[in-house]
C-alpha positions, 0 to 999 in steps of 0.5 A: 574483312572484304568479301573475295566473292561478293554478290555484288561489287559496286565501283564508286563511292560517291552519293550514287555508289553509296545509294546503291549499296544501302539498297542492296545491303540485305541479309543473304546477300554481300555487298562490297563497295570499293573507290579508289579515293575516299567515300563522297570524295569527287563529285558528290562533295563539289554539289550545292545539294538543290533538290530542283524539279518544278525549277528545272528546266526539264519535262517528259522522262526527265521531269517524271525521274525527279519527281520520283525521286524527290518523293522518296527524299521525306522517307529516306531522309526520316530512315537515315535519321533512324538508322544513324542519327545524322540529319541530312538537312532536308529542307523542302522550302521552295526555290526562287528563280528570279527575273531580271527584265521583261523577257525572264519574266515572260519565260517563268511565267510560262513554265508556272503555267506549264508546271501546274498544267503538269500537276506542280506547284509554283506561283509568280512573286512579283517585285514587293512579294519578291522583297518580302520573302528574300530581302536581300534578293537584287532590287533590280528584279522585276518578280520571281517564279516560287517552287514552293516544293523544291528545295535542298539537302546537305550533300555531304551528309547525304553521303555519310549518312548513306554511307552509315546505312549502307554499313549497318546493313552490312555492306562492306565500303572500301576507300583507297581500293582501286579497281585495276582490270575486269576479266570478261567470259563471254557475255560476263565479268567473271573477276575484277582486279581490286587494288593487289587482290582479286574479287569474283561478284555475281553481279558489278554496278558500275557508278564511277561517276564521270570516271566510269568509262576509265574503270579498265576491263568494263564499259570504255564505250559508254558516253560519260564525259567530265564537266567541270563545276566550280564553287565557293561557300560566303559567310554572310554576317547574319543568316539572310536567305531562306530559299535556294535563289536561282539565276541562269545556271548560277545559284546560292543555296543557304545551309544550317551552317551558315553558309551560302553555297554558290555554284556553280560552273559548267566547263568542259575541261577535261578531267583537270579539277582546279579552281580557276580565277576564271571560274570566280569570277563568273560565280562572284558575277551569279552573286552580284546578280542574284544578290549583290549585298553577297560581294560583301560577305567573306569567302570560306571555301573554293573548290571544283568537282567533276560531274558525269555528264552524257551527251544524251542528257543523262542519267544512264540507269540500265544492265550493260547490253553486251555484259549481263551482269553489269549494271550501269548507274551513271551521267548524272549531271549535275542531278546526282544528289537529287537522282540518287533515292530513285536511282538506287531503287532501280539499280536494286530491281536491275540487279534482282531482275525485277520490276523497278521504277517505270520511271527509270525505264528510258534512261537505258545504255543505248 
């Protein structure tokens, strides 16, 4: 049975909600998680699951937040393990960024500089090096940039892992309740209308993802909006990837399964989630560039999600200004999987009020 006065009611089951809920799940404390679908359903399901900071494009506060939370991957990953027995697929074997003409080449060769400048590894592959370590990469690449460090997790089993965790610690996760109104006191949320029943948490972590703002009686103000992202899994005939290999914004990421993930889009379509021709035919172009011997492969699965993106960059990890015991955690991007061991850690510290990350301290509501 669900707690009618929890300590903390979380909204939203996706990697973020998720997250949060197993670092919060303590003794002493009720931690009730609600979503008005299933657990790991929207966004967090759509993700390729790249583990992406030296490849990422991002520097200052934003590259400080993914370094912290990629260095908390190998231990979370290990307690997951040990707490549930699901393998999340960590796999920490770099990212391949390749360069298509002279100009792409000059560019990553500038960020390897910068990125070791920064402290991270990477290093310049060039055509025969390329060839070797991916085969099946476009011959017509002149070279690529290796980060040896970055790599990636099954997504779907981060979220039924987390899930898992959260449960054995004793949080209490609901799919199919739907948050329908908040009542305000002043500067608090004193009541939230759940489904047909009625919860009175000390403290709400809103990470709704891109619905967020939609959750009625919280934060209509916050500058969440969705973007569209598309995907498709291959079946190639034999396993011959082993690096997530990127070009532009697309990328085709290897899993276990056998499965190569290709995304995926970036769309403003509004809160439309549908797989568009359109939206194939770019992914089926990120293939024929980034390795054409893909055309061949056979399609498995289509699908879209709807990301949280913020039009200041995101992520938003901060308490609400006008509401103190609310908690902010959402406008992740297309960052939500990798973001999500640090993310939870600082919402953990928010909701105790206590030192968190320092580096989850800039991503406020303002």
């Amino acid at each position: 049975m669900r707690p009618r006065t929890p300590d903390v009611l979380v909204v939203g089951g996706g990697v973020i909600g998720c997250a949060v809920a197993r670092a919060l799940a303590e003794p002493g404390r009720s931690v009730l998680l609600v979503d008005r679908g299933a657990i790991g359903g929207e966004a967090s399901s759509a993700a390729a699951g790249v583990l992406s900071v030296a490849s990422g494009d991002d520097d200052g506060a934003r590259l400080a937040l993914r370094r912290a939370s990629l260095e908390r991957f190998p231990a979370l990953a290990a307690g997951l393990h040990d707490e549930t027995g699901i393998d999340v697929e960590l796999d920490l074997g770099g990212v391949l960024t390749l360069c298509l003409d002279d100009d792409e080449a000059a560019a990553q060769r500038a960020q390897i500089a910068r990125r070791r400048a920064q402290g991270l590894r990477a290093e310049w592959l060039d055509q025969p090096a390329l060839r070797a370590a991916e085969p099946v990469a476009n011959s017509a690449a002149c070279g690529a940039a290796l980060y040896p460090d970055d790599g990636r997790v099954a997504c779907e089993r981060l979220v039924e892992a987390l899930a898992a965790s959260a449960r054995r610690r004793g949080a209490h996760l609901v799919p199919g309740a739907e948050v329908r109104g908040a009542e305000r006191r002043g500067s608090r949320l004193l009541r939230v209308q759940v489904g047909d029943g009625t919860v009175s948490p000390a403290c709400v972590v809103l990470a709704a993802g891109a619905w967020s703002p939609r959750i009625p009686g919280m934060a209509p103000a916050l500058p969440v909006l969705p973007v569209r992202g598309q995907m498709l899994a291959l079946r190639p005939p034999d396993r011959p990837l082993h690096h997530v290999l990127w070009h532009g914004n697309g990328s085709l990421t290897p899993r276990r399964s056998g499965e190569v993930l290709v995304g995926g889009t970036v769309e403003d379509a509004g809160f439309e989630k549908a797989v568009t021709a359109r939206g194939v035919l770019e992914l089926i172009d990120d293939v024929r560039r980034i390795a054409p011997a893909g055309i061949g492969w056979a399609i498995t699965r289509l699908w879209a999600g709807l990301r949280p993106g913020a039009p200041t960059g995101g992520p938003i990890i901060a308490r609400h200004p006008d509401l103190e015991n609310l908690v902010v955690a959402t406008g992740h991007h297309r960052n939500g999987i990798l973001l999500a061991p640090v993310t939870a850690d600082a919402v953990a510290a928010l909701v105790d009020a206590a030192p968190g990350p320092a580096e989850a301290a800039p991503f406020g509501v303002a």
